[in-house]
C-alpha positions as CSV (number, residue, x, y, z in Angstrom):
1,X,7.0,29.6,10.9
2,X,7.9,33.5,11.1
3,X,6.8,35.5,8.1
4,X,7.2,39.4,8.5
5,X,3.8,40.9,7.4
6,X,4.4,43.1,4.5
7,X,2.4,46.8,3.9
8,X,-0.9,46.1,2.3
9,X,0.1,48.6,-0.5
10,X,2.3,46.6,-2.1
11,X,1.6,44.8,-5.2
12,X,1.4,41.1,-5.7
13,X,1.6,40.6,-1.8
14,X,0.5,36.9,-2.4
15,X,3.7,36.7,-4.4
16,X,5.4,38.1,-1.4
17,X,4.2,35.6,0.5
18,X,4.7,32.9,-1.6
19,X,8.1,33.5,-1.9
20,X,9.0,33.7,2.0
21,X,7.2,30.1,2.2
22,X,9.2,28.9,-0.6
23,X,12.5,30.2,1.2
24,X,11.6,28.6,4.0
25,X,11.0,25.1,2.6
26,X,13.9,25.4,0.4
27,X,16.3,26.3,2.9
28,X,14.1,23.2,4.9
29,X,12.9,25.3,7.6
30,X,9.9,23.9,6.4
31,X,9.9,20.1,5.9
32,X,8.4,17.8,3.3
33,X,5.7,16.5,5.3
34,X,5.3,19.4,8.1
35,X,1.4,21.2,7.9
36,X,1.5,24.9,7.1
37,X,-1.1,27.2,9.3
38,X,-4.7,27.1,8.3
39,X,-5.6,30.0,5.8
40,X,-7.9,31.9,8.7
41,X,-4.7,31.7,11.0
42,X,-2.2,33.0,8.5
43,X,-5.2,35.9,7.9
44,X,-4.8,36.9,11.5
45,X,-0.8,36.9,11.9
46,X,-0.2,38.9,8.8
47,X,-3.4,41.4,9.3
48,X,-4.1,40.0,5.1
49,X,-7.5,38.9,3.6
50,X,-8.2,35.4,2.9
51,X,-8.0,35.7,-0.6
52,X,-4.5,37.4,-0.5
53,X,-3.3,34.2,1.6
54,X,-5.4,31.8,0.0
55,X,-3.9,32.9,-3.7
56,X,-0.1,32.5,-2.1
57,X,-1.0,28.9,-1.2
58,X,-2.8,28.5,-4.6
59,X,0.6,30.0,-6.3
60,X,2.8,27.3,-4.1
61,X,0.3,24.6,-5.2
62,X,1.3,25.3,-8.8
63,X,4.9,24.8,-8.1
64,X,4.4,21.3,-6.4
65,X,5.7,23.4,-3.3
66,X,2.8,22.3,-1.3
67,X,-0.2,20.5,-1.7
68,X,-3.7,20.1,0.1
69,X,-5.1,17.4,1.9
70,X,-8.7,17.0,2.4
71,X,-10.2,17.9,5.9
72,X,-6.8,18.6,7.1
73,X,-5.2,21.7,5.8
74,X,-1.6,22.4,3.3
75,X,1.9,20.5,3.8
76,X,5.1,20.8,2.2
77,X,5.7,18.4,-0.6
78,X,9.2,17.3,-1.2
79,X,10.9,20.2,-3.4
80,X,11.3,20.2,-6.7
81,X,14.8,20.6,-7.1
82,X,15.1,17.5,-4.6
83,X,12.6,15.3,-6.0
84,X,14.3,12.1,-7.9
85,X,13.1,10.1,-11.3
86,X,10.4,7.5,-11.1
87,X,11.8,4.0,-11.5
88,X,11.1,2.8,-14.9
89,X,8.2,0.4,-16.8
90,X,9.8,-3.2,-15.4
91,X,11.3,-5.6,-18.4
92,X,11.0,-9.0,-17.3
93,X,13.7,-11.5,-17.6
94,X,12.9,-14.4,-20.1
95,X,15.0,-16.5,-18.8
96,X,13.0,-19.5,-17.8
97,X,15.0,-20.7,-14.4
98,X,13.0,-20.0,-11.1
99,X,15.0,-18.7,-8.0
100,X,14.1,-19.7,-4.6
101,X,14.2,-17.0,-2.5
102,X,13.0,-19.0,0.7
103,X,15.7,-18.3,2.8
104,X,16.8,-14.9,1.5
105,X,12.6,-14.2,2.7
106,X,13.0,-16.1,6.4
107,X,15.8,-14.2,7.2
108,X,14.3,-11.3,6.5
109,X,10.9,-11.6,8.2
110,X,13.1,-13.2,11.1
111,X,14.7,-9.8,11.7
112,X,11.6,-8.3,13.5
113,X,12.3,-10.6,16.2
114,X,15.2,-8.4,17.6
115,X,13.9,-5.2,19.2
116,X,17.2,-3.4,18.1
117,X,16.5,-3.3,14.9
118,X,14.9,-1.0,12.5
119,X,12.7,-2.6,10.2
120,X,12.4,-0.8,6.9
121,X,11.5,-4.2,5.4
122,X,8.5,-5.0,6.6
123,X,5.1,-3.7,5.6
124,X,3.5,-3.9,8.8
125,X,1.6,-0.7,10.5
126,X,3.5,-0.2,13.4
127,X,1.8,0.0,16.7
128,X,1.8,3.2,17.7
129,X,-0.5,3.9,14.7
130,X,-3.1,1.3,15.8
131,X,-6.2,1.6,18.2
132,X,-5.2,-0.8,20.4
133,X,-6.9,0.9,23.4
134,X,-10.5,1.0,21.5
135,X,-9.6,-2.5,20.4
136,X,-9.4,-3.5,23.6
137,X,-12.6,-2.2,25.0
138,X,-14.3,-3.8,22.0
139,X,-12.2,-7.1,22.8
140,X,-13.9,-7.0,25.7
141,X,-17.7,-6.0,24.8
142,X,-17.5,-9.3,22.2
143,X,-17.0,-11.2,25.0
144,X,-19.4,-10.0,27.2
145,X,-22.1,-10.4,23.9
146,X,-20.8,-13.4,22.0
147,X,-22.3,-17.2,22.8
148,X,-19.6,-18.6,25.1
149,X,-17.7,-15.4,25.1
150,X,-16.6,-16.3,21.7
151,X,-15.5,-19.8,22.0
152,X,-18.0,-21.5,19.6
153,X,-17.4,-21.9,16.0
154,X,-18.7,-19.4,13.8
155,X,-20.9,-19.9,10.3
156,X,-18.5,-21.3,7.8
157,X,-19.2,-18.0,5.4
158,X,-18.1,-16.1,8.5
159,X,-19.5,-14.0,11.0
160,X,-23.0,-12.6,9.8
161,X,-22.5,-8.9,11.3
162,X,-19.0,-8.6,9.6
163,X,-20.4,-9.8,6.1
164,X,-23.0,-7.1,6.1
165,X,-20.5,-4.2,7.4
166,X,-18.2,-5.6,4.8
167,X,-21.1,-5.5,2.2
168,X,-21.6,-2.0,3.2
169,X,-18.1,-0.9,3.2
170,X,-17.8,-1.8,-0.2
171,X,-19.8,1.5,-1.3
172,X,-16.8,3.4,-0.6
173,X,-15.3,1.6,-4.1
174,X,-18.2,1.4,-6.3
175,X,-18.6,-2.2,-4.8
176,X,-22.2,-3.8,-5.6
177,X,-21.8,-6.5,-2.6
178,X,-24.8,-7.9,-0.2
179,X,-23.5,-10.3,3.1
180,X,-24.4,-13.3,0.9
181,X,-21.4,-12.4,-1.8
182,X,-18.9,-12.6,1.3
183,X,-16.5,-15.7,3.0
184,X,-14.4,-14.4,5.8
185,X,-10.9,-15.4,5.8
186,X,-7.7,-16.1,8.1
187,X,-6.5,-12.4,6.0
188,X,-5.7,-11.9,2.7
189,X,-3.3,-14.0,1.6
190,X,-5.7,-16.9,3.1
191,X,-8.2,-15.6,0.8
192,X,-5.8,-15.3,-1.8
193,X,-4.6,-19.2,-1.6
194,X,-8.5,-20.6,-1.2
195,X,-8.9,-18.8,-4.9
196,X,-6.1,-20.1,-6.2
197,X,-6.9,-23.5,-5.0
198,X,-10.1,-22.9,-6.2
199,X,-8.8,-22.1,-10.0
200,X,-5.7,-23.6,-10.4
201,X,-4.0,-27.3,-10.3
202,X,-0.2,-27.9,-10.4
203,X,1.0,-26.9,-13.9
204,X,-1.2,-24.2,-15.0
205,X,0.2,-20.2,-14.9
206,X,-0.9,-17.3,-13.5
207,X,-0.2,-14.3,-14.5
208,X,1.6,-11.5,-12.2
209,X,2.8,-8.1,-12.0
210,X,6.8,-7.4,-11.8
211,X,7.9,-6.6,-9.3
212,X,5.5,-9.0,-7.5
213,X,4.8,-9.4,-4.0
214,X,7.5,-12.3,-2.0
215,X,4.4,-13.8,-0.4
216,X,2.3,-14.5,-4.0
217,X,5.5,-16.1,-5.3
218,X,6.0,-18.2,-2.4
219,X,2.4,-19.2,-2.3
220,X,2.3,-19.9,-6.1
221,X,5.3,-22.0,-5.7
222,X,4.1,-24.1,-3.1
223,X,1.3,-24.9,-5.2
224,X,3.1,-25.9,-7.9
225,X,1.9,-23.5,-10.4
226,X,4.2,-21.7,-13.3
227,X,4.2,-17.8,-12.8
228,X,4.6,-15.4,-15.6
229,X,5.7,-11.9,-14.5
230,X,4.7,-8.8,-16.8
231,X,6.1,-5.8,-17.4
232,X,4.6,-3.3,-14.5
233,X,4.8,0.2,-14.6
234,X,6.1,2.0,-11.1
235,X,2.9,4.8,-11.2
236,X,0.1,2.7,-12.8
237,X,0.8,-0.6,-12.7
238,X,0.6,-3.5,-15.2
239,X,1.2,-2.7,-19.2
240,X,-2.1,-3.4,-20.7
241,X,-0.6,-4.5,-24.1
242,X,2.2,-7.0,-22.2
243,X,-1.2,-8.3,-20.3
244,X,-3.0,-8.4,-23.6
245,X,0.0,-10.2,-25.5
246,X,0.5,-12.6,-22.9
247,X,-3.5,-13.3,-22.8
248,X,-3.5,-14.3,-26.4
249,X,0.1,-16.1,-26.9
250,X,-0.1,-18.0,-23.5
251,X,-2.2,-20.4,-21.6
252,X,-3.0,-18.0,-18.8
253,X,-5.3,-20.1,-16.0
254,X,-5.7,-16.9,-13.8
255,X,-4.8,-13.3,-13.2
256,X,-3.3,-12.1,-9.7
257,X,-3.2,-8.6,-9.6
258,X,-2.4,-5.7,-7.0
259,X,-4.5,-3.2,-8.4
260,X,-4.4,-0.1,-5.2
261,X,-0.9,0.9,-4.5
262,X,0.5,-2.7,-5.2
263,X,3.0,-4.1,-2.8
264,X,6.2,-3.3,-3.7
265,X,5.8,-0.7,-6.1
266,X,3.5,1.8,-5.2
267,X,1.5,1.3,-8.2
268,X,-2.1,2.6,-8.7
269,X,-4.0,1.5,-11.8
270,X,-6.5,4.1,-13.1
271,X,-9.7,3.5,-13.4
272,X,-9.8,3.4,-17.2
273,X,-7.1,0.3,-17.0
274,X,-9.2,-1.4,-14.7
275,X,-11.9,-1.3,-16.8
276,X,-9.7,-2.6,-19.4
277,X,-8.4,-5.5,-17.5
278,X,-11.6,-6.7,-16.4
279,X,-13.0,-6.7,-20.2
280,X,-9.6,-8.1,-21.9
281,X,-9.6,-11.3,-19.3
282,X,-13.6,-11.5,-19.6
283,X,-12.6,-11.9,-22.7
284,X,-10.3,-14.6,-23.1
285,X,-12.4,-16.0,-20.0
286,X,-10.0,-16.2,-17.4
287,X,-10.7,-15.2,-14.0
288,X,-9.1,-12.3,-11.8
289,X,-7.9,-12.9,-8.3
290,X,-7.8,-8.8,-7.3
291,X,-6.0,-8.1,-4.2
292,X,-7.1,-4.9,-2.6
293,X,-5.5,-4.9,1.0
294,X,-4.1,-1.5,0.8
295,X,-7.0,0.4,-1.2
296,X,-7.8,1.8,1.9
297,X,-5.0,3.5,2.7
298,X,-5.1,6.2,-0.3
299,X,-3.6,9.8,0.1
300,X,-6.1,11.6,-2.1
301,X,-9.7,12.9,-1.2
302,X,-11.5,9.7,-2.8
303,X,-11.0,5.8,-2.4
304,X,-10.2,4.2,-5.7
305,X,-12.2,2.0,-6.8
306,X,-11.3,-1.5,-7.8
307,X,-11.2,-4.1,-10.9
308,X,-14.4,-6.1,-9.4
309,X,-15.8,-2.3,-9.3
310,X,-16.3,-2.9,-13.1
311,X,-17.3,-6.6,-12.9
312,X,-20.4,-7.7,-14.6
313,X,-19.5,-11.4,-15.0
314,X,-18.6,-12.8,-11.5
315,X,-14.9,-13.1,-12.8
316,X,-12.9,-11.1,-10.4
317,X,-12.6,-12.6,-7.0
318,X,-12.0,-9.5,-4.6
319,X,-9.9,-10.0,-1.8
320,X,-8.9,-8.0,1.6
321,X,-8.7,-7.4,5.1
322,X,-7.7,-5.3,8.0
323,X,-4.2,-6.7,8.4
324,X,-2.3,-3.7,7.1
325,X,-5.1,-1.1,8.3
326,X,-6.5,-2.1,11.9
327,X,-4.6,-4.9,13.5
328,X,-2.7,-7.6,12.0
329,X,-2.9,-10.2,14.3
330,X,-6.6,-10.4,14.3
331,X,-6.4,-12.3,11.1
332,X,-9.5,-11.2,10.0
333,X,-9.9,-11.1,5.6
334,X,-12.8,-11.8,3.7
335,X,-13.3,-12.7,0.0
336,X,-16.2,-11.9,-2.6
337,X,-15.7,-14.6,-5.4
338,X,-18.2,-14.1,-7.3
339,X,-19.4,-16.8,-9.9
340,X,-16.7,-19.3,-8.1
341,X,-18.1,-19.0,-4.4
342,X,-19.0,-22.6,-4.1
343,X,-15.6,-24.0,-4.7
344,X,-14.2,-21.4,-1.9
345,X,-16.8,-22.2,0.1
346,X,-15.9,-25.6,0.3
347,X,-12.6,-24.7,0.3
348,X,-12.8,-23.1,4.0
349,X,-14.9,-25.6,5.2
350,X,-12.3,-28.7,4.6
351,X,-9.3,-26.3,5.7
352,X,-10.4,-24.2,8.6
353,X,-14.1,-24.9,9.3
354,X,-14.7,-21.2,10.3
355,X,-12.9,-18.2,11.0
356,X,-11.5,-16.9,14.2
357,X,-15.3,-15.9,15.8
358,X,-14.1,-13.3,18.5
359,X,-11.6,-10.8,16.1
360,X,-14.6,-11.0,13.4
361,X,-16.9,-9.8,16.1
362,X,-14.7,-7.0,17.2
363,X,-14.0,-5.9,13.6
364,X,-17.4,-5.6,12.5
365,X,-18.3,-3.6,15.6
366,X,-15.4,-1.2,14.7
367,X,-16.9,-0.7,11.1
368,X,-20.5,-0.5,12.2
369,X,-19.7,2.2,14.8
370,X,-17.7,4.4,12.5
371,X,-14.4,3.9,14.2
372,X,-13.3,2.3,11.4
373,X,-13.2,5.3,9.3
374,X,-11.9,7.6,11.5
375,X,-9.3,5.2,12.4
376,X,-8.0,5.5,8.7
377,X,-8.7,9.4,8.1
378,X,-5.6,9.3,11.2
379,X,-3.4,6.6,9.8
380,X,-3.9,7.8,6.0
381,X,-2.6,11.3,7.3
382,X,0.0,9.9,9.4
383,X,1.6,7.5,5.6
384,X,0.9,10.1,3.8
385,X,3.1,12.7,5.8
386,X,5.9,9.9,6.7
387,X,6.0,9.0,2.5
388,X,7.3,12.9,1.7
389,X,9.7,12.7,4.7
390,X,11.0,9.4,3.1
391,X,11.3,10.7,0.3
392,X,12.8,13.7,1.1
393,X,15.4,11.7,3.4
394,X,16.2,9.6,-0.2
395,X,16.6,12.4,-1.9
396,X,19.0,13.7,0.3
397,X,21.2,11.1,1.4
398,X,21.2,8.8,-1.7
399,X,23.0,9.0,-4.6
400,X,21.6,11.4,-7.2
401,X,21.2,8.7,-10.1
402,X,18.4,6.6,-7.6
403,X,14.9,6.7,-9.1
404,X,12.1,6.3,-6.5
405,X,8.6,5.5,-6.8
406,X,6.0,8.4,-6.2
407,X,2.8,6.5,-4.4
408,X,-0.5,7.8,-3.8
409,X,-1.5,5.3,-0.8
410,X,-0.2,2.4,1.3
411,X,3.0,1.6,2.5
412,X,6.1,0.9,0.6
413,X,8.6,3.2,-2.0
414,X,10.8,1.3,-4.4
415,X,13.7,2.2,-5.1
416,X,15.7,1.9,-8.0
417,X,20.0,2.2,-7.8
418,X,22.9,2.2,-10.3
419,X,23.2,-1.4,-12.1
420,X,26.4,-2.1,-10.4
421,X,24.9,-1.9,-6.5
422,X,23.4,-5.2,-5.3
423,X,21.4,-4.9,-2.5
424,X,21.3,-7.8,-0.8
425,X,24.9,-7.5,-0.3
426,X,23.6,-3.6,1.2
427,X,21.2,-5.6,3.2
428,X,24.3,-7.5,5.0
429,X,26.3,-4.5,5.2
430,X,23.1,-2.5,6.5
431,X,21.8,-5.3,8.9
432,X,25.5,-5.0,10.7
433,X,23.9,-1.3,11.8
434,X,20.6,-3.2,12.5
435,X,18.7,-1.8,9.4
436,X,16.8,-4.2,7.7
437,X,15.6,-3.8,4.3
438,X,13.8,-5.5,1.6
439,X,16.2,-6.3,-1.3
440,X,14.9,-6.1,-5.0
441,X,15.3,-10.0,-5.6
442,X,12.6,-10.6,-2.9
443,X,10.2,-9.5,-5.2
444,X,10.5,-11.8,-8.5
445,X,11.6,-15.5,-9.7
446,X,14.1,-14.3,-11.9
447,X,17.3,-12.5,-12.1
448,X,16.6,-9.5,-11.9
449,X,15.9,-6.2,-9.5
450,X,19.5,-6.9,-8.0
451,X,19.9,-3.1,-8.1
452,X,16.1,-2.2,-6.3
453,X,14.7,-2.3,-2.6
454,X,11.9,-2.1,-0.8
455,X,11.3,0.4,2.2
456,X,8.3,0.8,3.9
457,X,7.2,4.1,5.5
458,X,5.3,2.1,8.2
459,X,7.3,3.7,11.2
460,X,7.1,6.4,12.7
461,X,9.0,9.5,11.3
462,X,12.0,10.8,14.1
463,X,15.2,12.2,13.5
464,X,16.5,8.6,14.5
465,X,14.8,7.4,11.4
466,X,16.0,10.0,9.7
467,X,19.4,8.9,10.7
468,X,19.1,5.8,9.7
469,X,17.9,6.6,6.5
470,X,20.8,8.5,6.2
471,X,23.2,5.9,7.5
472,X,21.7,3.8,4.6
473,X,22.6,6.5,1.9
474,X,26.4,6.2,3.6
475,X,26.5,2.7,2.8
476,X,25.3,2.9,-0.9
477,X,27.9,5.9,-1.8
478,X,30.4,3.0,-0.2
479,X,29.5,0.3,-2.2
């Protein structure tokens, strides 16, 4: 970035300087996404104080020009002028007949199987953001330390190291956990499914978000259970009152609940809702199944916390794991269910016996080492950055009526198109060009989201991507 340095004698200089960075990231010399010099490096280029430079990036702050990122310095945040609505609170179809999306999901999962393809659909980290060398090395140490090199069977509640890591880890959200509170699981939607198991028989309903995750309706429906979706807002997630409504007029068995930038929306519940939730289903006594898998992954200078944060009554059963964080096909989750350990106890124990022993070893070395965190403090910065240059690609190349979700952490932007553009038929036209995408009617058991999609800013940013993207925003303005 070139910046001519001004005489000192002139007034407002941080103005000045302002304004040349704002050109530039108007004109998108500057990119959403790119990092601006540090302060001190500015100071020497130009020959200004820090407080001169340090006021300009204060004054692009308050435009939304740029924004701060703890430990790590300014970026450009997608421009105002560029940046498009946020979809909408969700409205729930009441029409009562479920749609099976089984196929419309295989297909989809089955395009990561060609190498040609770009996968925009799946919420997956790819691998160039993963450890895999460290993993590795610690692969190998848990061999080297493990009885039988990892072969035997592990303690049905799981590896003992990993529970206490876990235990520990759960400071970082306000958690109040000790090893005993903790069952490892094949990931999270394993630890997902033993709760529900736990709670539910064929019949009963549990209550969801909207959009809702393919994978929870899939599960739900295997199990023979009756799913009520609420209305979900796209910034902070379920409406209390539909939630309270639905508590009091319905025979609600169990809550299932994204609560940290929910899968597919983006949506972050604030603390003072997750309060609410916890007290308003303690109240009408039905239990919480809290899925927490990408509260790790947040863009902001704290960790949110969670809904079993506020539990005092051993209600919420906390779920998560490493799968979208660390590596995936370790399979390594855990669960704290609180007053309803027993019956997942038992649950593991007639299903799987134990958990994979080796992965659980080499996870809990990665958290008690620290390698865990800094892991994250790279691939947090890494979403974080690839989410503006999403966006910004959206805004750009799609149609200026789309609305797109704004998230503060994890993976995935929905996005929300004109009522007469279905996207599944975009998904055949866009799968032609081996793009594959996650259509809107994924993600609920009614007719509805037709006009919404899922992308997930998993991949790497490149101008290929970018292409893509753009190819994408071709296809829409088709039709």
């Amino acid at each position: 970035m070139e910046i001519k340095q001004q005489p000192k004698s002139e007034p407002y200089l941080y103005l000045q300087i302002a304004a040349r960075i704002e050109k530039q990231i108007m004109s998108e010399v500057l990119k959403a996404g790119d990092k601006l010099p540090s302060v001190r490096m500015l100071c020497r280029e130009l020959g200004h104080n820090m407080s001169t430079v340090t006021q300009a990036y204060y004054e692009l702050e308050s435009r939304s020009l740029i924004e701060t990122r703890p430990r790590s310095g300014y970026y450009v945040s997608v421009p105002p002028k560029k940046r498009l609505a946020v979809p909408g609170t969700s409205n729930p179809s009441a029409e009562a007949t479920l749609r099976n999306q089984d196929d419309l999901i295989t297909r989809v999962h089955k395009d990561s199987e060609n190498p040609n393809v770009t996968l925009l659909s799946l919420g997956v980290p790819d691998k160039s953001l993963l450890p895999i060398a460290k993993l590795n090395k610690g692969m190998l140490q848990a061999m080297r330390t493990l009885d039988g090199s990892g072969t035997a069977y592990d303690h049905v509640q799981g590896n003992d190291k990993l529970r206490r890591e876990i235990a520990k880890w759960s400071l970082s959200w306000g958690g109040d956990l000790d090893d005993t509170d903790i069952i490892t699981t094949s990931g999270c939607m394993n630890a997902v499914a033993y709760c529900l198991h736990a709670l539910t028989k064929p019949g009963d309903t549990v209550a969801v978000e909207s959009p809702a995750y393919f994978g929870i309706l899939q599960l739900t429906q295997t199990m023979g259970l009756n799913v009520l979706e609420l209305p979900t807002n796209a910034t902070t997630g379920i409406e209390l009152e539909a939630l309270k409504k639905a508590l009091t007029m319905n025979k609600i068995k169990v809550c299932l609940l994204i609560s940290n930038f929910n899968n597919p929306c983006g949506a972050s519940m604030p603390n003072e809702h997750k309060k609410e939730v916890v007290k308003l289903l303690e109240h009408f006594n039905v239990p919480l199944i809290e899925d927490d898998l990408y509260g790790d992954l947040y863009f902001g200078s704290n960790r949110p916390t969670t809904c079993k944060t506020y539990d005092e009554s051993g209600m919420v059963l906390y779920c998560n794991s490493i799968s979208k964080t660390l590596a995936p096909g370790y399979r390594v989750g855990w669960v704290a269910p609180g007053k309803f350990k027993d019956q997942v106890l038992r649950l593991k124990l007639s299903h799987s016996i134990s958990s994979t022993t080796i992965t659980s070893e080499v996870v809990a070395d990665f958290l008690k080492n620290g390698r865990y965190e800094n892991h994250l403090r790279k691939i947090r910065q890494i979403l974080h950055n690839n989410s503006m240059k999403y966006s910004r690609a959206i805004a750009n190349y799609f149609p200026e009526s789309t609305c797109v979700s704004r998230p503060e952490g994890g993976y995935f932007l929905w996005v929300e198109l004109d009522k007469d553009i279905n996207t599944l038929d975009l998904y055949e036209r866009a799968i032609k060009h081996n793009i594959s995408i996650a259509p809107g009617r994924m993600f609920s058991l009614k007719q509805q989201f037709d006009n919404c999609l899922r992308l997930s800013f998993g991949l790497p940013w490149s101008d290929e991507l970018e292409k893509k993207i753009k190819l994408l925003g071709i296809l829409i303005n088709k039709g």
